[in-house]
C-alpha positions in Angstrom: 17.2 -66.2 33.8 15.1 -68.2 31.8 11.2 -67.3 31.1 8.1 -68.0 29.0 6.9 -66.4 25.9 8.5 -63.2 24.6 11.1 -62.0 26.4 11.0 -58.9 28.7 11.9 -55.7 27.3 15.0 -54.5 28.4 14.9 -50.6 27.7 12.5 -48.2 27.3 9.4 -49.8 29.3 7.9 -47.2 31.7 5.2 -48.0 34.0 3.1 -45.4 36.1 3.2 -45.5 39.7 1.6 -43.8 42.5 2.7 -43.3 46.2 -0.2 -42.7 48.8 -0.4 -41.0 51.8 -0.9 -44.1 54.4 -3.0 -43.8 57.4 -4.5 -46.3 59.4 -7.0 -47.4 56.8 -7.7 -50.6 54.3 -9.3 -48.6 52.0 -7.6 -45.9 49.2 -8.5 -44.7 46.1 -6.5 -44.8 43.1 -6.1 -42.1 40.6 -6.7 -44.1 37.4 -10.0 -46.9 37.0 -8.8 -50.5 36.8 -10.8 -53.4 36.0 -9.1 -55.8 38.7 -6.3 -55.7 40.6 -4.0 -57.9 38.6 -4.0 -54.5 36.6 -2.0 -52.6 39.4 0.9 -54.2 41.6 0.6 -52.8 45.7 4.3 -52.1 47.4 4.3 -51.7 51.2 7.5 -50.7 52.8 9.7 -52.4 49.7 7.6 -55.7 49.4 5.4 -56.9 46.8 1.7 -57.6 47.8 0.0 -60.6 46.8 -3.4 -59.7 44.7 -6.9 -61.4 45.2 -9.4 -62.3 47.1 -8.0 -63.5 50.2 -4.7 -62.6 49.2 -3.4 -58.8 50.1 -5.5 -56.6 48.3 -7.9 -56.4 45.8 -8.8 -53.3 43.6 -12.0 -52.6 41.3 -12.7 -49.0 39.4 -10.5 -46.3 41.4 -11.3 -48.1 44.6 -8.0 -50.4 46.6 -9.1 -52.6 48.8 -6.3 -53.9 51.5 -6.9 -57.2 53.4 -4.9 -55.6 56.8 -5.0 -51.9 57.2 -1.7 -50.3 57.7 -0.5 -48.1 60.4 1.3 -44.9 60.0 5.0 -44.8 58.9 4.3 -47.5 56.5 5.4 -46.8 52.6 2.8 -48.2 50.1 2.8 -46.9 45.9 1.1 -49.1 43.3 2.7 -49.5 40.3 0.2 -49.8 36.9 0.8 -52.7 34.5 -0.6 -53.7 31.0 -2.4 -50.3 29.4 -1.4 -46.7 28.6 -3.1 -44.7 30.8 -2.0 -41.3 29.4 0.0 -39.9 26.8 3.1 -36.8 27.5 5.1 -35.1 25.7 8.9 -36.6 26.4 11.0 -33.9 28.0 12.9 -31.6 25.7 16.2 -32.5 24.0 15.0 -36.4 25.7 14.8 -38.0 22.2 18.1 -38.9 19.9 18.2 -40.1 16.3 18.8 -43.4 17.6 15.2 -43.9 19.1 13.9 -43.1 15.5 13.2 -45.0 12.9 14.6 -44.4 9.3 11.6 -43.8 8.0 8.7 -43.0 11.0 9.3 -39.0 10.5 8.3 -38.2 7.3 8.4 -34.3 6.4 4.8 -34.2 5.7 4.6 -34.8 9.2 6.8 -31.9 10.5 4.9 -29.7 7.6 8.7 -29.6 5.3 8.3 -29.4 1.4 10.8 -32.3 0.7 10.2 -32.3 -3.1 13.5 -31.3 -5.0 13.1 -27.9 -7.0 10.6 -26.8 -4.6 12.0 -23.1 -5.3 10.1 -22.0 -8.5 12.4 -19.3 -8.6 15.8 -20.0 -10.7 19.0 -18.6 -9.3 17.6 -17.2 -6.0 20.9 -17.5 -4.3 22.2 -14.9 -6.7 25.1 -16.8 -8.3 24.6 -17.3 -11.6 25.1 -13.7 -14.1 26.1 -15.1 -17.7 25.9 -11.6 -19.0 28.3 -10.2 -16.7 28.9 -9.1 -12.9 27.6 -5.3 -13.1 26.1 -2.8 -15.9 26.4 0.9 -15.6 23.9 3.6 -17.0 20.3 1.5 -16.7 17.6 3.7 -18.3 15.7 0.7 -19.9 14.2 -2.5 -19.7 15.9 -6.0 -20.0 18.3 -8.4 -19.0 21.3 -6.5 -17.5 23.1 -8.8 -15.3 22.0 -11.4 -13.0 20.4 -14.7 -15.0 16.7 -14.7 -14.5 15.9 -11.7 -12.8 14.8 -8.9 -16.1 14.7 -4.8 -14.9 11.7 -3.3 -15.6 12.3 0.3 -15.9 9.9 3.6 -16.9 11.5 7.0 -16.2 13.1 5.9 -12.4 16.6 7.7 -12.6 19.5 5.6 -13.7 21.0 2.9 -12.1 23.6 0.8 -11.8 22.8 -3.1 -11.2 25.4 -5.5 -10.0 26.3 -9.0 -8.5 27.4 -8.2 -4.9 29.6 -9.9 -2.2 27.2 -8.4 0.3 25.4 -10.9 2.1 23.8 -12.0 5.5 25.9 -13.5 7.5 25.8 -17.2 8.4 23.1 -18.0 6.1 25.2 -19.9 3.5 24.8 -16.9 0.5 27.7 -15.6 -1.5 26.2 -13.4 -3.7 23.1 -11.0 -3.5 21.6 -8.3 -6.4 22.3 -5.1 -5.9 20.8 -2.0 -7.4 22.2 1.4 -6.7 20.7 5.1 -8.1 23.4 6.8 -9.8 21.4 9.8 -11.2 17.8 10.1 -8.5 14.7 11.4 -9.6 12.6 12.7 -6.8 9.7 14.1 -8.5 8.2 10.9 -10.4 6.0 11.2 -13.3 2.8 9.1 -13.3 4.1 6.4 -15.5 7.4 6.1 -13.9 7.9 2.7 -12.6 10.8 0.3 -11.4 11.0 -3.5 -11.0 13.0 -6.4 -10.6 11.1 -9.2 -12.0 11.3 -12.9 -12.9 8.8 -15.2 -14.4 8.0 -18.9 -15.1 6.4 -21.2 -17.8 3.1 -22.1 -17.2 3.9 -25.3 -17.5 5.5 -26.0 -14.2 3.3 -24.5 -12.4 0.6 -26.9 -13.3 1.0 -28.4 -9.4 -0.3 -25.4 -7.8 -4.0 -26.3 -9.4 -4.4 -22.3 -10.1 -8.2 -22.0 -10.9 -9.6 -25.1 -9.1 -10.8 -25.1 -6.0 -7.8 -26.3 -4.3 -5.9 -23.8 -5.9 -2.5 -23.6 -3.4 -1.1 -20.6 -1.6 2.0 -19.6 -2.3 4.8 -18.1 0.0 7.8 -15.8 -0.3 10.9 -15.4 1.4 13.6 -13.5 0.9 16.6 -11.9 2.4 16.8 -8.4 1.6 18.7 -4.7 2.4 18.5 -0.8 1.9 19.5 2.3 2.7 15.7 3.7 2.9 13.6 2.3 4.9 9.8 1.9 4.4 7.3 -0.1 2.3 7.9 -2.0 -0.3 5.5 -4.2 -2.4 6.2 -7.2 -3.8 3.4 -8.3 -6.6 2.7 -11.9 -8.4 1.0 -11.1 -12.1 -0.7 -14.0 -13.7 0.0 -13.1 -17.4 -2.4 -15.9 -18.9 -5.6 -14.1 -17.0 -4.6 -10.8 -16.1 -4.8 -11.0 -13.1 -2.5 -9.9 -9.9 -2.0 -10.3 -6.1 0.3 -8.0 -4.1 1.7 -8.0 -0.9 3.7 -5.5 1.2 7.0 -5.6 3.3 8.5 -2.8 5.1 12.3 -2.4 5.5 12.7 -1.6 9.2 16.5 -0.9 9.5 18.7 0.7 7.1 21.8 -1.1 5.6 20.7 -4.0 7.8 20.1 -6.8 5.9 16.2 -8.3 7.2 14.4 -12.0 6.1 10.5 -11.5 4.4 8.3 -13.8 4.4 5.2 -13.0 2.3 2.0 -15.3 1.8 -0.3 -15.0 -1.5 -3.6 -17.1 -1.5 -4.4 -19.2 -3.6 -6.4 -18.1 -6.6 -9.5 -20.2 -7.6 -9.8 -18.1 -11.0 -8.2 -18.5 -14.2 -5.8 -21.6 -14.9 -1.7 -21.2 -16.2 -1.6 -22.1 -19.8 0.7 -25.5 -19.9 3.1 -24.5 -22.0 6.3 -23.0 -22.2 5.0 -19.2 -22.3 5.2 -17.0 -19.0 2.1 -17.4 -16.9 3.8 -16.0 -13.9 5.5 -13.3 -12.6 7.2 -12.1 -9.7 8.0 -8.1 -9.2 9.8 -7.1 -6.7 8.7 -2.7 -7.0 11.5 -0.2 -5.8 9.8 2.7 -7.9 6.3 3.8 -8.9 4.5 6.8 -9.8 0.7 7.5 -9.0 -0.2 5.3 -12.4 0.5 2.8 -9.9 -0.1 3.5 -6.4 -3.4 6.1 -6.3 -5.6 3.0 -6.3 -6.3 0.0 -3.3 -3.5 -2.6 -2.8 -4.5 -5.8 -4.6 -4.1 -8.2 -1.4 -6.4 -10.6 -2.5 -5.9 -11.9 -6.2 -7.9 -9.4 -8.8 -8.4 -8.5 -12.6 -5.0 -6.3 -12.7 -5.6 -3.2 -12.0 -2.2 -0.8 -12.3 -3.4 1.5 -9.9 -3.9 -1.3 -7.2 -0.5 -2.4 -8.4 2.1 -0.6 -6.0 -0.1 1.6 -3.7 2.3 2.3 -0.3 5.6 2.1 -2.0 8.9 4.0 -1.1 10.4 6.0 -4.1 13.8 4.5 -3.8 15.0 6.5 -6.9 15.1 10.0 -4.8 18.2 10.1 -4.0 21.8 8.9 -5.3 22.5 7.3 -2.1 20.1 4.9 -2.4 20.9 0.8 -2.6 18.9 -2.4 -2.7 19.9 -5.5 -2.3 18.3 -9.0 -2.5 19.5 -12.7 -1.9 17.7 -15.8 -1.0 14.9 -15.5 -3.0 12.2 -18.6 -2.5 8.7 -19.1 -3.6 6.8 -22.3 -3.0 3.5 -23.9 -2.5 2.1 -23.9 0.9 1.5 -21.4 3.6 4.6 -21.5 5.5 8.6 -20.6 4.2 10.9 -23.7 4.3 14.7 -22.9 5.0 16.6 -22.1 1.2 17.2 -24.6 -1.4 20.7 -24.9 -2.6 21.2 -26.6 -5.7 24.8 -27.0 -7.1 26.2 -24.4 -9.0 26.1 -27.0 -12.1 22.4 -27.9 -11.6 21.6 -24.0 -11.2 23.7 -22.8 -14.3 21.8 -25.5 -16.6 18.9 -24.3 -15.2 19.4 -20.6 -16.1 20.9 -22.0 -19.7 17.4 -22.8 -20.6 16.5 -19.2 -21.2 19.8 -17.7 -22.0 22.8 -19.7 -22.9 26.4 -17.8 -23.0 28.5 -19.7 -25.5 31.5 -17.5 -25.4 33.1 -14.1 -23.8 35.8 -12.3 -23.6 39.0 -12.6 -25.9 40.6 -16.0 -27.4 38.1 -18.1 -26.8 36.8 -21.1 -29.1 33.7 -21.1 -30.0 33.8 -23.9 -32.5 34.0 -25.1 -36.6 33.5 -23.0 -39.2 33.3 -23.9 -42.7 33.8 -21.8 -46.0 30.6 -21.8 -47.8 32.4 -19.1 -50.2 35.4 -17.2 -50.3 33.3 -14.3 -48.4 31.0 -16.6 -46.2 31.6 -18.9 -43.1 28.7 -21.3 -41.9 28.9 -22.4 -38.0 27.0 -24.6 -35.7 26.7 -24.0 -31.8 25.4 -26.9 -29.8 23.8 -26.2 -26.4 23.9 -28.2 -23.4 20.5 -28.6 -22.5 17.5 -27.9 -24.3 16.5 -24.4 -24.1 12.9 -23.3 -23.6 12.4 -21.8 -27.2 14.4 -21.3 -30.7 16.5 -18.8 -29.9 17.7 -16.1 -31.1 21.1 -14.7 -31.8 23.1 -12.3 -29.2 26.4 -10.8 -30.6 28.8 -8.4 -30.7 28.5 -6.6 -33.6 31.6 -4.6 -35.7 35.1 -5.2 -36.5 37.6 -7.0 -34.5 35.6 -9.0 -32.3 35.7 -12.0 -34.2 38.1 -13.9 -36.0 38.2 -17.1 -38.9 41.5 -19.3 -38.5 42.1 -21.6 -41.2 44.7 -23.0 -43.1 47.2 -20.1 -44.4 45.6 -17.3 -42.5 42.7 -15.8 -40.6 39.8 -13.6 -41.8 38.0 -10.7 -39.9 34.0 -11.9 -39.1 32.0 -8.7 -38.6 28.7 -9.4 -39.2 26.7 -12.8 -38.2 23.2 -14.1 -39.4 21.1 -16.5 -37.5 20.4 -19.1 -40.6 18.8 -21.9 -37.9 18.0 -22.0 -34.5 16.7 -25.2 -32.7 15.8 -25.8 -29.0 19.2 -27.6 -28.5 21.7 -26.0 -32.0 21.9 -22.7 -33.8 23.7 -22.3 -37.0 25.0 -18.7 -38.0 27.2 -17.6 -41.2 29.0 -14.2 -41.7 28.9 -12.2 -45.2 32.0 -10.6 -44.1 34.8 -10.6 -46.8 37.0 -13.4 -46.1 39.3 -15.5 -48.4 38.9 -18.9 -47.8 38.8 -22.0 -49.8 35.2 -23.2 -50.3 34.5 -26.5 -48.5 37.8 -25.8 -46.2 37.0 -25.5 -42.6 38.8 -23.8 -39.9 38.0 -22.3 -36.3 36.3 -19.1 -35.2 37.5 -17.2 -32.1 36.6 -13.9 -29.8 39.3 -11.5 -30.4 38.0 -8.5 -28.5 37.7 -8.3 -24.5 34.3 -7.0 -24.9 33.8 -10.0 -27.5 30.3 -12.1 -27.3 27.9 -14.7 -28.3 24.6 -15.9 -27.0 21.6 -18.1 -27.5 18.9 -16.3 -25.8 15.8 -17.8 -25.3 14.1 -15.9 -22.4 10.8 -15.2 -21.4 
């Protein structure tokens, strides 16, 4: 059919009508105020009314004005045309992707973090553990296993901490931390103390405008498991200002694994340092004597205090049967938790190499040119894939038989290694083992030992 001007929508135009209860009247008022009655169209008994003034009907404000009355048994709705008179919510599951345009939902308007790395933790999914799976006997502080997450240990028992294949189901994690007591202590001394912490350069963390006025919140989430229920604290240390904030959780089911979601205002005082140096810290507390928890919990952020550090929290070193586990660990600006972000296990391992870079374990593996500086000295460069956050320093097996110098018409025993240079993105390190090479002759240095390993560590 042919017509004028822009052609008539063929989908999705929706008028409002309303159906009246007819009596033997030619006067009805309408629910909504129009200006004339072009602005409504009248139907009686399935035929369209002609409107105006000696026409059908006319209609002004909410009142309809019919030319003949009509008689009972008649059907008469008017149908509005040419404004919205009211806006609804569509019905549920009513809209599909192809009503929407590519870009008219953005995720700042559904309140979703879309910015990449959004997680300023690294290796929350558990993954990554350059340093090995699982490490027996833990009655110290450091680095044991898992990349990024450092023990923090004072007279708790002994544990052992491990990469585990425990994980919630359906949630996309393959690997969670696990710490299990091995020897309990159940009578704590005032300094004992246990934590699972990780921290971050000050310098990204510039975005979250810590010590201005519009300082952002930060929130917390994380799947986690025990066999003791009870409280737990979870604390953020800023290490530039001294200054802390601490939150609790409480584990509600045992050997159930549960999702935490903890807030943490933002803190108007004292700004991160931007630089490479840790400004921030996340602790996750599984033990602490009174040193720590005779004080007030530090729910608001405070000049740290160590007795407002832990105040509420379970001993979890009191018995040998004891286990904790944690995956899916997220922090991120804003008030509410956004679902995980899962990076690829390339993008995640380059991530962690920044602070800690494995070049080699185990036995027979290359770990690259070596040349013969003298008969009793071998000079080697390792060059890192990415930069790492400081010169590092060297982490080695030390003693005899881990190491060995293959060159032309033998091999040589390397037991002892010296850092001579360490850049951001090389190291060099020589031996003063005896050897008996050729000077200037080059050849190839290898693990030889199963328990055989060398590191670049640069962590916080």
């Amino acid at each position: 059919m042919a017509y004028l001007g822009n052609r008539p929508a063929e989908s999705y135009a929706s008028f409002e009508t309303e159906t009246f209860s007819v009596s033997a009247t030619t006067n009805y008022t309408l629910s909504h105020a129009v200006t004339n009655e072009n602005e409504i169209r009248l139907v009686i008994n399935g035929v369209v009314q002609q409107p105006g003034s000696g026409k059908a009907y006319t209609a002004s404000g909410t009142t309809l004005t019919l030319t003949s009355a009509t008689v009972s048994g008649d059907v008469m709705y008017a149908v509005y045309l040419g404004r919205a008179l009211q806006t609804v919510n569509p019905p549920n599951a009513s809209v599909g992707t192809a009503q929407l345009a590519s870009d008219s939902v953005t995720y700042e308007k559904i309140g979703y973090n879309a910015n990449s790395y959004r997680n300023i933790i690294i290796n929350g999914d558990m993954s990554i553990a350059q340093r090995g799976t699982s490490t027996s006997s833990i009655t110290s502080s450091g680095y044991h296993s898992l990349d990024r997450f450092r023990t923090s240990y004072d007279t708790a028992g002994t544990w052992t901490q491990s990469q585990s294949t425990d994980v919630p189901t359906g949630q996309g994690f393959a690997k969670s931390f696990k710490m299990d007591c091995t020897t309990a202590n159940g009578s704590l001394s005032a300094g004992s103390f246990l934590a699972i912490q990780t921290k971050f350069e000050g310098q990204n963390l510039q975005y979250l405008k810590k010590g201005t006025s519009s300082a952002e919140s930060l929130t917390l989430s994380f799947w986690v498991k025990s066999s003791k229920t009870g409280t737990h604290i979870a604390n953020l240390y800023d290490a530039d200002n001294n200054r802390s904030i601490a939150k609790s959780y409480t584990i509600s089911s045992a050997n159930t694994w549960e999702k935490k979601t903890l807030t943490y205002a933002g803190d108007t005082s004292g700004a991160f340092g931007n630089d490479n140096a840790t400004s921030l810290e996340l602790k996750f507390i599984l033990v602490a004597g009174t040193n720590y928890t005779s004080g007030t919990l530090a729910t608001s952020w405070e000049s740290s205090t160590n007795a407002n550090t832990a105040v509420g929290q379970v001993n979890l070193a009191d018995s040998t049967s004891n286990e904790w586990y944690v995956t899916g660990v997220q922090l991120e600006a804003g008030t509410t938790a956004s679902d995980f972000e899962f990076l690829p296990v390339d993008v995640n391992l380059q991530r962690c190499q920044r602070y800690y870079y494995l070049v080699a374990s185990g036995s027979g593996i290359n770990i690259g040119f070596i040349i013969y500086n003298t008969s009793s000295n071998t000079n080697s460069r390792v060059q890192f894939s990415t930069i790492m956050r400081a010169n590092p320093t060297l982490d080695i097996t030390t003693g005899t038989g881990y190491y060995r110098a293959y060159r032309g018409g033998g091999s040589d025993d390397i037991t002892a290694f010296t850092l001579d240079t360490a850049r951001t993105n090389y190291m060099y390190f020589y031996d003063s083992s005896t050897s008996s090479g050729t000077v200037g002759y080059g050849g190839v240095l290898n693990t030889n030992n199963s328990s055989s390993y060398i590191a670049a560590d640069a962590e916080l």
